[in-house]
N, C-alpha and C positions, 0 to 999 in steps of 0.2 A: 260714435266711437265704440260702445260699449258692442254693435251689432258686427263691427269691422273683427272685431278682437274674437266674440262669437266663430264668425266665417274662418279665423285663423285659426282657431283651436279646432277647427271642426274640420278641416283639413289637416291638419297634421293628425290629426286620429286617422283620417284613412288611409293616407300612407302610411302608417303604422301599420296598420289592418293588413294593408298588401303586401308588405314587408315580409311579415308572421306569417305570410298564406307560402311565400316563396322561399323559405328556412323550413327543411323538418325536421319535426321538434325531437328532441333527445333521445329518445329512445328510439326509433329509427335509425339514427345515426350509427356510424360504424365506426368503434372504437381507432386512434392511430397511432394505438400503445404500440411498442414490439410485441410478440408472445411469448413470453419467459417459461422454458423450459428449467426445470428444478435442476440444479447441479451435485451432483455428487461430492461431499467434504470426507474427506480422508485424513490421519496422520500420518506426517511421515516420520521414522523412527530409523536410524546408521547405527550401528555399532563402530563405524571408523572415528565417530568423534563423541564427547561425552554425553549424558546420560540426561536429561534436563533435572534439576535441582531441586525442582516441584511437583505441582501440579500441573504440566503444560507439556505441549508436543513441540518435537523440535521444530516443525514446520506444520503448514496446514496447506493442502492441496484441495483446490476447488475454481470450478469455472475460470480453467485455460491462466492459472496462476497460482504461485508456492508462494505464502506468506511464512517469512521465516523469523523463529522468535531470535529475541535477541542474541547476539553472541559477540561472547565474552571472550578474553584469551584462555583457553582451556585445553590439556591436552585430552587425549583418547579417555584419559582413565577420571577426568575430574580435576587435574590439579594443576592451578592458578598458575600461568605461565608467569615468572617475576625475570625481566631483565628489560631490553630495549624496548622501546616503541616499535620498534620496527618488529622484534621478535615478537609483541601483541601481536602485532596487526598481521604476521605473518600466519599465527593459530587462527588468528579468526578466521582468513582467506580458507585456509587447508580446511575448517571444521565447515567454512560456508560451500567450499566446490564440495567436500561428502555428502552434504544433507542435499544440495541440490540433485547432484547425481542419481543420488539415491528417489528423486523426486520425477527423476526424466529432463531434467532442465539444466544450465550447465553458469558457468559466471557470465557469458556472450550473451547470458539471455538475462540480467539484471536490469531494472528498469527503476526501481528507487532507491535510496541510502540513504538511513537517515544515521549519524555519527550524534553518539553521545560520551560526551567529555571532562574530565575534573577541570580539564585545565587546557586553554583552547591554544594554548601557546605550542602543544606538541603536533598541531595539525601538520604543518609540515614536512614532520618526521614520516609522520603518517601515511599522507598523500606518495609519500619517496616509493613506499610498498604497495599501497591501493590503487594508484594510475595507473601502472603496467598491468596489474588485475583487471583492473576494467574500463578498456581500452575505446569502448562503446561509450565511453563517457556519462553512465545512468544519472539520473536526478539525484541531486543530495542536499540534504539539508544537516547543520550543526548545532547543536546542543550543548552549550556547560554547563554542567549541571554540577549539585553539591555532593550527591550521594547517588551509588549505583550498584547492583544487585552486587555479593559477596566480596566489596572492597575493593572492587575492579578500577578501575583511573579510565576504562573505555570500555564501550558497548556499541553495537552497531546492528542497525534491525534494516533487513533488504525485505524486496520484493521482486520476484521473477516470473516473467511468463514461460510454460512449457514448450 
């Protein structure tokens, strides 16, 4: 028994052996990453719409896409659009088609949405202005949240390819 067990293990070690002779070894081998070429990141900065509020760019352009920061309902000069839902949502569209323009890229070319909300019960209103916006129908996702940058009731952060 003990010599049967022997002959087994002594056989699986050489095909082991030949295994490892027909595999080369790793560093041989030729990587089957892609080859990442560095992208150039850029700000983009409009004067058709407001100013950002801080420390941040209105967007960020880089590798064949404009991350755009949040937007708020604001007019050209700063100041906090107060009336409809629909009046929001209508600043944010006007301030989102300037900065993208300004980016090379346009609303046809939106590809995420993410909606954040005090109160998720206005989505509707909302939707009545942002469907015919974005008729490509982009990814969206919603948010209620409890608080949001300068008292706002909405905020909306896209993403667009060039």
């Amino acid at each position: 028994m003990f010599r049967q067990a022997l002959r087994s293990s002594t056989n699986a070690t050489r095909r082991l052996q030949l295994l490892s002779r027909s595999v080369e070894p790793r560093s041989r081998m030729v990587s089957q990453q892609p080859t990442r070429e560095k992208s150039t990141v850029g700000s983009v900065y409009t004067d058709k719409t407001h100013r950002p509020f801080s420390h941040y760019s209105q967007a960020i352009k880089a590798a064949g896409h404009v991350w755009l920061s949040g937007q708020i309902p604001a007019d050209s000069q700063g100041n906090l659009i107060t009336g409809s839902v629909a009046e929001k949502t209508q600043a944010i569209i006007r301030n989102t088609e300037a900065i993208l323009e300004e980016a090379g890229s346009s609303l046809d070319r939106v590809v995420k949405v993410v909606v954040y909300v005090k109160d998720a019960s206005i989505m509707p209103e909302f939707s009545k202005v942002y469907d015919p916006a974005f008729p490509q129908k982009p990814a969206r996702s919603m948010a209620e949240v409890t608080k949001l940058p300068a008292g706002v009731d909405i905020q909306v952060d896209l993403i667009a390819v060039v």
